[in-house]
C-alpha positions in Angstrom: 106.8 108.3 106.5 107.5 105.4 108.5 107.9 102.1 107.0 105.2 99.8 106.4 104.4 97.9 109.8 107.4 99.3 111.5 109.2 97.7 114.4 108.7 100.7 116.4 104.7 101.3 115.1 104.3 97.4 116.5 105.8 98.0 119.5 103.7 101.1 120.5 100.8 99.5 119.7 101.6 96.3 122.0 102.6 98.6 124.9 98.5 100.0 124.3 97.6 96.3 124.7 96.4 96.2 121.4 97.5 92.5 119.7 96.9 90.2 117.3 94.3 91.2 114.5 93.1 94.3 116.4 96.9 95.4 116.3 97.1 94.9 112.9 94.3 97.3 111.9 95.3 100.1 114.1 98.6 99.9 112.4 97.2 100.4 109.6 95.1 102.9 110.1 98.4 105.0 111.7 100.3 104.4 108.4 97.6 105.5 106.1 96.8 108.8 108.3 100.4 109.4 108.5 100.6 109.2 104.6 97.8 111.6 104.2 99.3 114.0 106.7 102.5 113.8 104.6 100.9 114.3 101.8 99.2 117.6 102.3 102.7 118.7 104.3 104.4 118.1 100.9 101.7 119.9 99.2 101.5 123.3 101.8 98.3 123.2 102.0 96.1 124.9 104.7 93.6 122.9 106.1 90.9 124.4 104.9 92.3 123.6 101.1 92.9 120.6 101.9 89.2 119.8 103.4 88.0 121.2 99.7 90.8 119.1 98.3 89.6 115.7 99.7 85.3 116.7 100.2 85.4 116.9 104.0 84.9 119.2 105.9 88.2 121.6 108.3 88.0 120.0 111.8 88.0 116.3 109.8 91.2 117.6 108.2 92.3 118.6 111.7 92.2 115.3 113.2 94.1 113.9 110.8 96.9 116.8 111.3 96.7 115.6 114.9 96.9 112.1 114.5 93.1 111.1 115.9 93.4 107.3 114.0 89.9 106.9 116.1 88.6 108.7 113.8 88.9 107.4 110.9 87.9 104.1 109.2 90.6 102.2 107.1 88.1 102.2 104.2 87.4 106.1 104.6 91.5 106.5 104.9 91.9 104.5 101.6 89.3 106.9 99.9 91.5 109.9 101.2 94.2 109.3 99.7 92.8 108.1 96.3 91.2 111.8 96.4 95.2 112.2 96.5 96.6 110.8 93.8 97.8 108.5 95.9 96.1 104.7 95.7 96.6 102.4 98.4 98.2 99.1 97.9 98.0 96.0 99.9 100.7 93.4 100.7 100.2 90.3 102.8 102.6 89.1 104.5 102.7 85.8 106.5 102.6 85.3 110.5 106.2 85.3 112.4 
């Protein structure tokens, strides 16, 4: 997984022209689905297992799997992975 607001995950998201505190959320939203897609790689799950795992239903699971962050609030992304074991923690930082 890449590292919590990465250099390269900020500079993707400024070349969308996405800045400032709209930036910040879609980075985080792109580093909690890419946890969650690890997380079920690690596992070997398929997706329907992992739709049962987490109480959604398949094509939710495939989104994830394809990256669709549109999708997905950062509140229903923090429940995710708390279905998988894996609680999100939150560090704030200060403005460079």
């Amino acid at each position: 997984m890449a590292a919590v607001g990465s250099k390269v995950d900020q500079d993707i998201i400024e070349q969308m022209g996405y800045a400032g505190e709209e930036g910040q959320i879609l980075l985080m939203r792109i580093q909690l689905v890419r946890a969650i897609k690890d997380e079920l790689s690690k596992r070997g799950l398929t997706q329907h297992q992992a739709a049962e795992l987490l109480g959604v239903n398949q094509p939710r699971i495939s989104e994830l799997m394809q990256l669709r962050i549109d999708q997905f609030s950062v509140e229903k992304l923090a429940k995710l992975l708390y279905r998988l074991g894996k609680p999100v923690q939150l560090k704030v930082g200060t403005k460079s």
